[in-house]
C-alpha positions in Angstrom: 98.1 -35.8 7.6 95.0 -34.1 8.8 93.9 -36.8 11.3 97.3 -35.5 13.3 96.2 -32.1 13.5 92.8 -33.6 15.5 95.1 -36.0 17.7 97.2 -32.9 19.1 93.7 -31.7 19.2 92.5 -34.3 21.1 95.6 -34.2 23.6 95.5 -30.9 24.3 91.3 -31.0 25.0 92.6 -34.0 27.8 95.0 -31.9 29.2 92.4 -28.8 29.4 89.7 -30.8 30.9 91.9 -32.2 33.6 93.3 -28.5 34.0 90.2 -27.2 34.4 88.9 -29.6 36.7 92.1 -29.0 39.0 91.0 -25.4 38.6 88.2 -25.4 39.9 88.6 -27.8 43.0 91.2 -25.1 43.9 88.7 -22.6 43.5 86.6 -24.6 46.1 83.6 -25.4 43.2 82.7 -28.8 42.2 82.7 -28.2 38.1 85.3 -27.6 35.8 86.8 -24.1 35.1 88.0 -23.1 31.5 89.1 -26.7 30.6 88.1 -25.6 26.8 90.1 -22.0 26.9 92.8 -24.2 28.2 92.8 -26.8 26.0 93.0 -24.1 23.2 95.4 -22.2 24.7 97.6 -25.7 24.8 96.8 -25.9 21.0 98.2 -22.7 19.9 100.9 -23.0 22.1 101.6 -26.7 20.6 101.1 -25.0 17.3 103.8 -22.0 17.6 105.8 -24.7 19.4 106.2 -27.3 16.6 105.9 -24.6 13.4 109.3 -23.0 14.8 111.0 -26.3 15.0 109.5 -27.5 11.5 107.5 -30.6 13.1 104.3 -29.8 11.4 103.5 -30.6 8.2 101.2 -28.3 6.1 98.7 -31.1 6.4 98.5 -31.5 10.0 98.6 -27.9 9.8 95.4 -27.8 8.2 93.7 -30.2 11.2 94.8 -28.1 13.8 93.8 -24.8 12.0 90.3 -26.7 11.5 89.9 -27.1 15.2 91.0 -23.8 16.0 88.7 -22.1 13.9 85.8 -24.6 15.1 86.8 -22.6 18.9 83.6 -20.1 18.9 81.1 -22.4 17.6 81.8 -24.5 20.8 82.2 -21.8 23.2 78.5 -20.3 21.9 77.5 -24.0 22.8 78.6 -24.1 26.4 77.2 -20.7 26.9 73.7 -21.8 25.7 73.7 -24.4 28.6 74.8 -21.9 31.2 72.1 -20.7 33.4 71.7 -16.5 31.5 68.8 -16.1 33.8 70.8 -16.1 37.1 73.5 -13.8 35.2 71.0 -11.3 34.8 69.5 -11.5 38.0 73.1 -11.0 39.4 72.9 -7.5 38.9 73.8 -4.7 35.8 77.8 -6.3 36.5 77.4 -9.4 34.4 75.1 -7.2 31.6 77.9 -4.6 31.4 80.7 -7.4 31.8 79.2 -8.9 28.2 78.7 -5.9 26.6 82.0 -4.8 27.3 83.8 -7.9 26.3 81.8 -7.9 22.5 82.8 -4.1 22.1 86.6 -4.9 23.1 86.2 -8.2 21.1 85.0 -5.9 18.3 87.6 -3.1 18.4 90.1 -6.3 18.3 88.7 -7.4 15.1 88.5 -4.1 13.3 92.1 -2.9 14.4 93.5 -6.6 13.1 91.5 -6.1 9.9 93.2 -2.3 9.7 96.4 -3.7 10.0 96.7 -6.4 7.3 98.3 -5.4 3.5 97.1 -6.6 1.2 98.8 -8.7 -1.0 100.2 -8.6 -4.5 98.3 -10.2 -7.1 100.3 -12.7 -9.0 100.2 -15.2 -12.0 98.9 -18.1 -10.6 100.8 -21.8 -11.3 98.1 -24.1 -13.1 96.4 -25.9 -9.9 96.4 -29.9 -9.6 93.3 -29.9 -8.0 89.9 -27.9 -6.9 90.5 -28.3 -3.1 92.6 -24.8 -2.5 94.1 -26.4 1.0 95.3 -29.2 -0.5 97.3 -27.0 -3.3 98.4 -24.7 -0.4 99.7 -28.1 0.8 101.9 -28.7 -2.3 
């Protein structure tokens, strides 16, 4: 079932936050430090894990792929509540820092895209419903 895809979800987020907040009192600061990267990196990892050992079903699949995709939306969040002013009074090093993480994020993307076939159009099997996850289920 879906729901199980946002339970490993939800595990994994616990285990990130606590990660994180070990982090960063071994860094010496008083906040947490990637406890959402973490968590996501747990979730892929549980992912991979489970697909190779046929534990997940397609529909739990679905959950987890949900939350994965719902990744930047959140990260975009937290950076809206950080403080960009300081950053940019920091110096050019955090400007240049951003700009080169979107390019390489960028170059990423395009190189991915480049690298995909694409597939064979074939005759389709008459569908059971309208909802094209749940016949990808089937």
């Amino acid at each position: 079932m879906i729901i199980f895809g946002t339970a490993l979800l939800a595990v994994c987020h616990l285990l990130g936050i606590f990660l994180g907040d070990l982090l960063g009192q071994a860094l010496g600061v008083k906040t947490n430090v990637g406890g959402v990267g973490i968590a996501m990196l747990l979730l892929i990892f549980a992912r991979l894990y489970m697909q190779k050992r046929n534990m997940l079903p397609k529909l739990t699949e679905l959950g987890v792929e949900y939350w994965g995709a719902m990744y930047i939306p959140v990260v975009v969040a937290m950076a809206a509540q950080q403080d960009m002013v300081s950053a940019l009074r920091g110096g050019p090093v955090a400007v240049l820092s951003a700009i080169a993480a979107v390019a390489v994020c960028a170059c990423v993307i395009a190189a991915i895209n480049r690298s995909e076939r694409p597939e064979e159009e074939t005759e389709a099997a008459p569908r059971l419903h309208d909802n094209p996850l749940l016949t990808e289920a089937e």
